[in-house]
VOLO-599992 format. One line per 4 residues: for each residue x, y, z of N, C-alpha, C. Coordinates in steps of 0.2 Angstrom, whole numbers. Layout:
% residues N
X/Y/Z/X/Y/Z/X/Y/Z ~ ...
***
This chain:
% residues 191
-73/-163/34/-73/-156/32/-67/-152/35 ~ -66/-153/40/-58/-148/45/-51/-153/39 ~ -55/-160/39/-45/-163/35/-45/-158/28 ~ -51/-156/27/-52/-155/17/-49/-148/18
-49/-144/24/-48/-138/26/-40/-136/27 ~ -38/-142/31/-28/-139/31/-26/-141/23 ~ -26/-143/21/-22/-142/14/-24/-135/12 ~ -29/-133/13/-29/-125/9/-26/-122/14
-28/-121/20/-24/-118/25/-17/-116/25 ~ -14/-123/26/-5/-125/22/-4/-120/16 ~ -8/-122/12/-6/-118/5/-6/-109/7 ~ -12/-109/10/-11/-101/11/-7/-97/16
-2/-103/21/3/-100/24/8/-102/21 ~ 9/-104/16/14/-105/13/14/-102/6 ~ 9/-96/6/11/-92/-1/10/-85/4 ~ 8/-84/9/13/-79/14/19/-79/16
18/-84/18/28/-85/18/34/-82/15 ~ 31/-81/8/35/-81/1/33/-72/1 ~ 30/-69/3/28/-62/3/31/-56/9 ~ 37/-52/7/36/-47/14/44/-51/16
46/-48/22/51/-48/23/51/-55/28 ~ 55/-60/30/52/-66/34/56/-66/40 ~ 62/-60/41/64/-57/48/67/-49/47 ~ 67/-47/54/67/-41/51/74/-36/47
78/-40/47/84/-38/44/85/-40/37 ~ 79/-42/35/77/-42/27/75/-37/23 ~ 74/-35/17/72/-29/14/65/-29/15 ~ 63/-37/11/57/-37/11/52/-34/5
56/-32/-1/52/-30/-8/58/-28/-12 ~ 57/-24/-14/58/-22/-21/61/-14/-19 ~ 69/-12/-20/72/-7/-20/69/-1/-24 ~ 65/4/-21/61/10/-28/68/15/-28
69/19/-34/71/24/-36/67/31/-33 ~ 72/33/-26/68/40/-26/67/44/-29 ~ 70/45/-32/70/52/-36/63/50/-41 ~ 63/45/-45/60/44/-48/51/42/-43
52/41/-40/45/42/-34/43/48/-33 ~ 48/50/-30/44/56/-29/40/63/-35 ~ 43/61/-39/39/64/-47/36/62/-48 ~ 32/58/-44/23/55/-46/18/62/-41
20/66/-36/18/70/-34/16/78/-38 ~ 11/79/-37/11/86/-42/13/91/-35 ~ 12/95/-38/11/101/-33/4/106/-29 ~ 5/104/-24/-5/105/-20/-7/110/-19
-11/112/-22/-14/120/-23/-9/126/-23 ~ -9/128/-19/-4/137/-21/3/135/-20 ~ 6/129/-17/12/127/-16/15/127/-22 ~ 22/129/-22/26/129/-28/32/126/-24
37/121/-29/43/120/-27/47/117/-34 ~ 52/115/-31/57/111/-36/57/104/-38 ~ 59/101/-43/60/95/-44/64/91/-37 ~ 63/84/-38/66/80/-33/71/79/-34
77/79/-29/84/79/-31/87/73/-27 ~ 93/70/-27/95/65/-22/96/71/-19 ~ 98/63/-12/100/69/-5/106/64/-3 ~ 111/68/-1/116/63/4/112/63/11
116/58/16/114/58/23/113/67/25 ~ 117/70/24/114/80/25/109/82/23 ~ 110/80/18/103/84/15/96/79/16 ~ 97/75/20/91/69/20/89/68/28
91/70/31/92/71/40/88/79/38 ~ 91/85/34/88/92/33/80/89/31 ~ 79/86/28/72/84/23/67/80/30 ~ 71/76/34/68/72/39/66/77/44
68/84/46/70/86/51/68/94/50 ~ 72/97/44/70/104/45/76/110/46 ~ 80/105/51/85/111/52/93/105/53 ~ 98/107/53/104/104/52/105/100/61
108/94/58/108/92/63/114/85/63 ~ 121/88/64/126/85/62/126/78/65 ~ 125/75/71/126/71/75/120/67/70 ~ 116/69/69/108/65/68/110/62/58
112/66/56/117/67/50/122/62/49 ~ 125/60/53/133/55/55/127/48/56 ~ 123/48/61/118/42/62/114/37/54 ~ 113/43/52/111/40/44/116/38/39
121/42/40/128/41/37/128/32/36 ~ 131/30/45/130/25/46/127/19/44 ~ 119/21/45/115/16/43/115/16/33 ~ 118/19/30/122/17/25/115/17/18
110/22/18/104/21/14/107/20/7 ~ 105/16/4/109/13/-3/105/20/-9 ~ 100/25/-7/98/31/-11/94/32/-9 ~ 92/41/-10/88/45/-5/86/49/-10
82/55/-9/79/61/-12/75/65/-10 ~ 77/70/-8/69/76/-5/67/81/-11 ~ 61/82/-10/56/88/-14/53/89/-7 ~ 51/97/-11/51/103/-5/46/109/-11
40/113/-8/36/115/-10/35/121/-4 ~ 35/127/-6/34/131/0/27/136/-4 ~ 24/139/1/19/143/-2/18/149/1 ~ 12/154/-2/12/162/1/11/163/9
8/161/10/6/158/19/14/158/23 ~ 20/156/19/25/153/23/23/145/26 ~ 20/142/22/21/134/22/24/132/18 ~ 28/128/22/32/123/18/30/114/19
30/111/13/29/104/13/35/100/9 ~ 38/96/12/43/93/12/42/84/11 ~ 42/81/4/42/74/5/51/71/1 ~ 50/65/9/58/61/7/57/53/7
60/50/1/62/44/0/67/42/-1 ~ 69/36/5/73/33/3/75/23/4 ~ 81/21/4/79/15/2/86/14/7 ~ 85/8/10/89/6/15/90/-4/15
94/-6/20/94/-13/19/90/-17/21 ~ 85/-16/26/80/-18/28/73/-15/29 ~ 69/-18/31/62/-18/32/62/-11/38 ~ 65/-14/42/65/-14/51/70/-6/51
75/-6/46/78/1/46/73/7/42 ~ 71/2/37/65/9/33/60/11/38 ~ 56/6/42/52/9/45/55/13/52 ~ 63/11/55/61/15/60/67/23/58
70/24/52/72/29/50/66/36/50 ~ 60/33/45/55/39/46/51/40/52 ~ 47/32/55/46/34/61/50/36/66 ~ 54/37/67/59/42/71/58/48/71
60/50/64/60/58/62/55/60/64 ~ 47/58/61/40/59/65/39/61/72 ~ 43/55/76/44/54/81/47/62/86 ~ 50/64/82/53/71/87/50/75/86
43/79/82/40/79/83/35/82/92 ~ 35/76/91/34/76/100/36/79/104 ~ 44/82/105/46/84/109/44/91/109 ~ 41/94/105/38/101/106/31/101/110
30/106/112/24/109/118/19/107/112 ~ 14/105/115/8/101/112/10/98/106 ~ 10/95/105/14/87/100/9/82/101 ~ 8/80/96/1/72/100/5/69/94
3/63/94/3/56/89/-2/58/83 ~ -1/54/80/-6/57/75/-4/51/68 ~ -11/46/68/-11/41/62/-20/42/57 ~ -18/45/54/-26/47/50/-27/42/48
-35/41/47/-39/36/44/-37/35/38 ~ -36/40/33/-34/37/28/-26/37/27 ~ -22/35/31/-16/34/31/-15/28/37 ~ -18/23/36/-17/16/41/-11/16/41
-9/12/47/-1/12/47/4/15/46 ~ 6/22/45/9/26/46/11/28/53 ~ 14/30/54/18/34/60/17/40/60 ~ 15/45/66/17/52/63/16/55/71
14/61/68/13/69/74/13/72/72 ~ 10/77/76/6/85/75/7/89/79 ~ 6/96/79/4/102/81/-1/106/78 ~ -3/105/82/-7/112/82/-11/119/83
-7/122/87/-7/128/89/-4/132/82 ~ -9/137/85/-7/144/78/-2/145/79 ~ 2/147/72/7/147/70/15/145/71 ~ 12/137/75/18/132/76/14/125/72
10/125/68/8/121/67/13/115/62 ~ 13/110/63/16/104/59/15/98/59 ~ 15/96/54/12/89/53/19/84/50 ~ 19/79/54/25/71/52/21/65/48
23/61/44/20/55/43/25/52/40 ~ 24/43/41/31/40/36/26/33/37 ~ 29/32/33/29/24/32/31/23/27 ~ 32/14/26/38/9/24/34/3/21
36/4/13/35/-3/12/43/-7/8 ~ 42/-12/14/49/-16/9/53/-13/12 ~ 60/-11/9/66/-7/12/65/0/9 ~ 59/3/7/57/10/6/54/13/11
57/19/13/54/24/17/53/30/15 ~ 44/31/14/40/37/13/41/44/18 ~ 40/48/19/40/52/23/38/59/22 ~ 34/62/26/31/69/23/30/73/28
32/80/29/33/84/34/30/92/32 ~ 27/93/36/25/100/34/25/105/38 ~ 25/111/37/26/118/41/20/125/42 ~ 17/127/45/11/132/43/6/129/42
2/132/39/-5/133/37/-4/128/31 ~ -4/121/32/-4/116/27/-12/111/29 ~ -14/112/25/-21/106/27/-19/99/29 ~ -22/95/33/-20/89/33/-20/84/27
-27/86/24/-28/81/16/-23/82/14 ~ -20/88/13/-13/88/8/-5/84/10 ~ -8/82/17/-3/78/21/-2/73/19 ~ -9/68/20/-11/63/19/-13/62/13
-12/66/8/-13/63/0/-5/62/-3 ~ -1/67/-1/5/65/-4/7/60/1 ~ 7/57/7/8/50/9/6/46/6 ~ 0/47/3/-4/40/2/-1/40/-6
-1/45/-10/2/42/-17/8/40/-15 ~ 13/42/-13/21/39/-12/19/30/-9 ~ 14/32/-4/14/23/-3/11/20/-9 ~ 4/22/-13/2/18/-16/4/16/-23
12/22/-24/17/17/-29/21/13/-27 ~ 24/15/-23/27/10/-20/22/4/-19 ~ 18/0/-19/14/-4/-18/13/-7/-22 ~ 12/-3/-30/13/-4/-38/18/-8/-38
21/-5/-36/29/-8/-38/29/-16/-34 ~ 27/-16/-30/26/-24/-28/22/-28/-31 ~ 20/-26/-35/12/-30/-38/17/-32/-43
***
């Protein structure tokens, strides 16, 4: 029974193999088009904004971040992302919801570009971690105190990095829906 067993075994470690990036300085999938990703998004309830535009390392550090940040801006430069895009929806409340994609040379740079940005976050007076249930494997962080409120999240498939950041009185569903569509085409695209 166990010998009739490695041959399947082998087989199915050896059609993993062939899947996903196989060190970290691989892509690891399929390059998406940001601009064209992010247009799968509609706009969530009273929030209004613009189409998705490219972003250079300026404008894509603004979209990851919120406020200008030249040094952090030079870093992205560097790491050389092959194309980028932000959309931005603000609403009557003074919320603003911000989703960025972009595409980079590896696996291992897409995931820790967004989770970084997530990552700062943190450094504000009550900041926690924060990975919703319905957003597995994600990276993120929160506040939530009145009227410092904000929400990070990113994740990465392939050499794509999702990422969604919000400001105000944004519901967290709305957080984690516009995550979850930008992953689950991205995912399409793998298929």
């Amino acid at each position: 029974m166990r010998a009739a067993l490695l041959p399947a075994l082998l087989l199915a470690l050896a059609a993993c193999a062939a899947c996903g990036p196989t060190s970290p300085t691989q892509a690891g999938g399929e390059a998406a088009d940001p601009v064209a990703l992010l247009t799968v998004l509609p706009s969530p309830g009273l929030l209004r904004g613009e189409p998705a535009a490219p972003a250079d390392p300026e404008a894509l550090q603004r979209g990851l971040t919120g406020a200008p940040d030249p040094a952090l801006a030079e870093r992205l430069r560097e790491r050389a992302p092959s194309a980028a895009a932000v959309r931005s929806w603000t609403g009557p409340r003074g919320q603003e919801l911000v989703a960025v994609a972009s595409v980079w040379d590896s696996h291992l740079i897409a995931t820790g570009v967004g989770g970084g940005a997530a990552e700062q976050l943190l450094r504000e007076p009550g900041a926690r971690a924060w990975t919703p249930l319905d957003a597995p494997g994600s990276r993120g962080a929160r506040v939530d105190a009145a009227g410092r409120e904000a929400r990070r999240l990113a994740f990465a498939v392939g050499p794509n990095s999702v990422y969604v950041r919000s400001r105000g009185p944004v519901p967290d569903d709305v957080v984690e829906k516009t995550l979850r569509r930008l992953v689950l085409t991205l995912e399409g695209l793998e298929d």
